[in-house]
N, C-alpha and C positions, 0 to 999 in steps of 0.2 A: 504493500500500500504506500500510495506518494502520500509525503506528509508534508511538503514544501509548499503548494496549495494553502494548508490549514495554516501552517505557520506563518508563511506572509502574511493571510487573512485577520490572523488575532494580533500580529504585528500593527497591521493599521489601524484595527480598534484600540491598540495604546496608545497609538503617536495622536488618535482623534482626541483619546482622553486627557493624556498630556494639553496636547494644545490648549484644547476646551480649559482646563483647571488652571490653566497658565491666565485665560484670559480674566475667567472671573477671579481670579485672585487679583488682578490689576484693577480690575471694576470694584473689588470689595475694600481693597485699598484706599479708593478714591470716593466711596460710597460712605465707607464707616465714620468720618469725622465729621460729615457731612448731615447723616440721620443721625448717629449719637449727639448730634451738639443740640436738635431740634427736643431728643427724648430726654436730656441732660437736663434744661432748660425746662422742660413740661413739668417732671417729677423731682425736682430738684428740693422743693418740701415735704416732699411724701417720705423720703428716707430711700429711696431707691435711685435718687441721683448718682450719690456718690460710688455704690453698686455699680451705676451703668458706666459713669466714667470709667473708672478701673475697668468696667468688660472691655468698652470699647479699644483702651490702651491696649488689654490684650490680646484682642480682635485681631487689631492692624498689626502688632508684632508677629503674627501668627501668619496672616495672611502674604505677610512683606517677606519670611521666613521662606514659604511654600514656592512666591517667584521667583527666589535667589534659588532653590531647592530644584523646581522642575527647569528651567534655564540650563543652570549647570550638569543638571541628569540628561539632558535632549543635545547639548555640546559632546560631550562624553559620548552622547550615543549608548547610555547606561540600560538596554532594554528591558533585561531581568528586572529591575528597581521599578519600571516605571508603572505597575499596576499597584503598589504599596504607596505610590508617592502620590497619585490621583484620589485613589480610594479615601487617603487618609484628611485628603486636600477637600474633598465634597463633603465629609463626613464631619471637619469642620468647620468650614462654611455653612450647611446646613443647621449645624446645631446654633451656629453664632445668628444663623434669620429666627433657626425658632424663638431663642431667647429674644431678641428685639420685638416680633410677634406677642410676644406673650406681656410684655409692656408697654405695646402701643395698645394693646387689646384693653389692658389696664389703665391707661392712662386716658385713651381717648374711645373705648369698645369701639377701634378698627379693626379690620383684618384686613386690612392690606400688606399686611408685612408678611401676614399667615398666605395671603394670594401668593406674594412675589416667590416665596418658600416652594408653594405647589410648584409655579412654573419654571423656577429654578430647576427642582426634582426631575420634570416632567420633558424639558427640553437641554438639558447641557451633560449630566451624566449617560453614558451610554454603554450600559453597563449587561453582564449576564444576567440571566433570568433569577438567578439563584441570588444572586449579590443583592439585586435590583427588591428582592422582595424581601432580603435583612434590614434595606432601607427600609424600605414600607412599614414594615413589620414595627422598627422602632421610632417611624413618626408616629405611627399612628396611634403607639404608645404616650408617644410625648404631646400630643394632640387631647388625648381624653385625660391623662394628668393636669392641663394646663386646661382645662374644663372645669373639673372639680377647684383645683386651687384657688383659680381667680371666679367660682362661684358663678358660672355663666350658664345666661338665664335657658332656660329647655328651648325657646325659638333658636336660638344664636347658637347653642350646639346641634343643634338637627342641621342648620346651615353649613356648620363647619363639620360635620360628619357627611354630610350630602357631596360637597367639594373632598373629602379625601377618597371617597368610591369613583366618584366623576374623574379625579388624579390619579388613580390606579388605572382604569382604562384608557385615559392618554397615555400615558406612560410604556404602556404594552404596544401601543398602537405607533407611538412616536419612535419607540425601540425598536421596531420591526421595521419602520421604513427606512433607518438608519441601518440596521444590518443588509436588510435588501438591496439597498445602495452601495454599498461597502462591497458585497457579492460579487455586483457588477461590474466596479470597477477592476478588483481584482481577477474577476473572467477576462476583462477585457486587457489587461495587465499579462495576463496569461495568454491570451490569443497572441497579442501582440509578440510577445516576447518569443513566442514558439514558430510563428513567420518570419521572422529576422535571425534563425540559428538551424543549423544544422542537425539534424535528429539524429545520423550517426557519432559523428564525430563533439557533439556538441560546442564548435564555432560558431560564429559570425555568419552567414550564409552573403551573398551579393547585395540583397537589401538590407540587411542589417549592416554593412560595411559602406553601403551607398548611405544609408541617414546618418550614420557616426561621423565620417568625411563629410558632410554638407553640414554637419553641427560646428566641428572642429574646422571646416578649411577659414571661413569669414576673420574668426580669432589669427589664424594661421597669415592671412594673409595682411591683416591691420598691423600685424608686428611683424612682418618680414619674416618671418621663422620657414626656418628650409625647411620641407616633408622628404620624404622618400617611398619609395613602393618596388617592395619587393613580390616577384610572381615568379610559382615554384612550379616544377610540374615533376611527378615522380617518371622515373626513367623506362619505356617500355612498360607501362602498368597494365594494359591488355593482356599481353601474353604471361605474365604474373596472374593474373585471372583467370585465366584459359591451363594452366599447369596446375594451380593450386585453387584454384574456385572461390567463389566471389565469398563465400563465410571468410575464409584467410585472407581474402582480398579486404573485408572490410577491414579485418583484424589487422594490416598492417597501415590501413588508413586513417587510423584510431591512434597506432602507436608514433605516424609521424605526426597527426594533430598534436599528437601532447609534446613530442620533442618541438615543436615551434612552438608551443604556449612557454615552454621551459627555457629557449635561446632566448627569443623576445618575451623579456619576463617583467618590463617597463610598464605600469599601469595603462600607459598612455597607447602602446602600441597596441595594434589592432591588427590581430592574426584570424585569418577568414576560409573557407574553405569555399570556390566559387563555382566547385562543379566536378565530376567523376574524380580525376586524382590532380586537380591543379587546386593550388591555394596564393591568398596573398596577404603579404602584410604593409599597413598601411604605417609609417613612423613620421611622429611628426619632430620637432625643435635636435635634430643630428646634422653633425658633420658628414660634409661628401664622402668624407677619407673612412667615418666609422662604419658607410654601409655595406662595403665589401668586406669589412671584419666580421661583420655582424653574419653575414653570408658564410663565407668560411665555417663561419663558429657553427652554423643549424648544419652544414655540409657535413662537419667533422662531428657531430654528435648523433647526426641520424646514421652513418658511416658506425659510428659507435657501437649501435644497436644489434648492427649484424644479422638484419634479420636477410635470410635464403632468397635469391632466384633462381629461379629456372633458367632465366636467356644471361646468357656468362659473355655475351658480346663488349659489356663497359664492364660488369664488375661481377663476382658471385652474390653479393652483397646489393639490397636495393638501395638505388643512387637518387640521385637527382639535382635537376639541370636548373637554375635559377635565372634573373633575369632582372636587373635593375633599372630603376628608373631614382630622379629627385627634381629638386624645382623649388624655386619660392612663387607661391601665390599670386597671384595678378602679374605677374612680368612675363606674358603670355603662356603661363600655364595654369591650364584647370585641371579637375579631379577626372577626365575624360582622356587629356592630352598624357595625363601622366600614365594612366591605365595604360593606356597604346604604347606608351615609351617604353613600358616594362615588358609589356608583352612582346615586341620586338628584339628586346633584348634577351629575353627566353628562347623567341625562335633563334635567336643568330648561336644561343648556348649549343642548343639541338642541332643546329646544322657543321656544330664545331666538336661534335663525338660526345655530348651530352654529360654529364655529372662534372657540369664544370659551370662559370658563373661570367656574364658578360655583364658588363657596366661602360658608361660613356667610351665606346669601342675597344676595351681593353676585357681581355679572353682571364680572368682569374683561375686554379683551381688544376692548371696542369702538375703533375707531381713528378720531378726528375732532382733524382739522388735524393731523395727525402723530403726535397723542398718543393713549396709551392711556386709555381712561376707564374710570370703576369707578361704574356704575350699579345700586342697588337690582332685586331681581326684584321 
């Protein structure tokens, strides 16, 4: 069973919840001195002023805590952490509306504070079913407490029990179009991502190398940064297919994909698989001088591998024939002229006995007395 599906999926419902908890900590921030100074000010002879100042100081330290808190967890990239740092973030923000609630209720028999509470509940956490109704479960406790307490009269709690039935079915209702949403996206995160790569080899496939290069050339070309493009093709791969059969054939197709994810091991570079046994890779911000290293380097480690051929014409061993291209950006080169540079340089590899590397007309790759030599086409 794939489980990378799931995980992205609850992945995104943290980074929602994060965010979400991020904002209303910045809103309850800016909100708390704001109503506390109104309710300060109301009950300040009743003996519950002084009470609410103090809550309210610890409101906002709390709050002002949770921003510094989820910020530095979402920089860090802390994922594990971030279902404890929301949960604990709503649960006290929530308690800090109820208690204001329960003193505007007393102070002036509003419920507005007991509203903003519900729709707080009802629209910002987005939480599992199970989570979601320990919430409920202990407003709804704090709800008929603060009934009895402040002595509220049987119309006014029938009101306030009617709005926390009516807030339980939002709530299911608001939570289900957010997870259906979330679904979506991530199907479509999925679709997407499985068109753009290779299902053998797990590469970059043609269109996922065509949108990375039209992301990355614009950047590339504003700062002058050289690119390069390398295009490989393995050596006689047919009759490699035809001796040993297309299961070994994948098998050995899988084993150079991952020697070129391993040479080119640059974040930045961009290694691609564009069809039966040709790949390329696309480098950007290199020197002219380091791409024929870089070439060497995949030659001499796929060489490494030692994996058998059948046609013993270039080697026992499967080979392959490379083909360079480079350029800067707008000085009449695009992401088209560059492909065709490299692919020409691959045929001229192939027409020059193949397991060997062409670059701005120079034949890399021949091997005489141990060394490599670098001969004119």
């Amino acid at each position: 069973m794939n489980r990378r599906p799931a995980q992205d999926y609850n992945m995104s419902i943290d980074l929602i919840n994060m965010q979400r908890a991020y904002i209303s900590s910045i809103c309850a921030v800016v909100a708390i001195p704001i109503l506390g100074a109104i309710e300060v000010i109301a009950q300040w002879n009743t003996g519950w002023g002084l009470f609410l100042l103090c809550f309210c100081g610890i409101m906002e330290v709390i709050e002002a805590g949770y921003i510094v808190l989820i910020r530095s967890a979402m920089q860090r990239n802390h994922i594990r952490g971030y279902a404890g740092i929301y949960l604990s973030c709503y649960a006290a923000t929530i308690a800090g509306m109820m208690v204001f609630a329960m003193c505007d209720m007393r102070a002036f028999g509003s419920q507005i504070f007991y509203v903003l509470t519900c729709l707080y509940l009802v629209f910002v956490p987005a939480l599992k079913e199970r989570v979601r109704w320990v919430f409920l479960i202990v407003q709804t406790a704090a709800v008929t407490a603060m009934m009895f307490v402040l002595h509220i009269e049987v119309r006014d709690g029938i009101d306030l029990l009617f709005m926390q039935v009516c807030m339980i079915f939002l709530i299911k209702y608001e939570h289900e179009l957010v997870l259906r949403k979330q679904k979506m996206t991530s199907r479509l995160k999925e679709k997407t991502s499985s068109s753009e790569h290779d299902a053998l080899t797990g590469l970059l496939n043609r269109r996922g190398l065509e949108r990375r290069a039209t992301a990355i050339w614009p950047y590339c070309q504003r700062n002058k940064i050289n690119v390069g493009m390398i295009a490989l093709d393995i050596d006689y791969f047919k009759k490699y297919n035809d001796a040993f059969g297309h299961p070994q054939g994948d098998a050995c197709l899988r084993i150079v994909a991952d020697t070129l994810k391993e040479s080119a091991a640059r974040c930045t570079d961009v290694v691609t698989r564009t069809g039966g046994e040709e790949f390329l890779i696309f480098i950007q911000d290199v020197n002219e001088e380091d791409l024929p290293a870089l070439a060497l380097k995949i030659r001499k480690n796929i060489a490494k591998k030692a994996i058998p051929h059948a046609y013993c014409m270039v080697s026992k061993n499967v080979t392959v024939s490379i083909g360079i291209a480079s350029g800067v950006p707008g000085r009449g080169v695009t992401f088209k002229s560059l492909y065709e540079n490299a692919d020409k340089a691959l045929y001229q590899a192939k027409k020059n006995g193949r397991n060997c590397i062409v670059y701005n007309g120079s034949l890399y790759g021949r091997i005489r007395g141990g060394i490599a030599q670098s001969i004119s086409t």
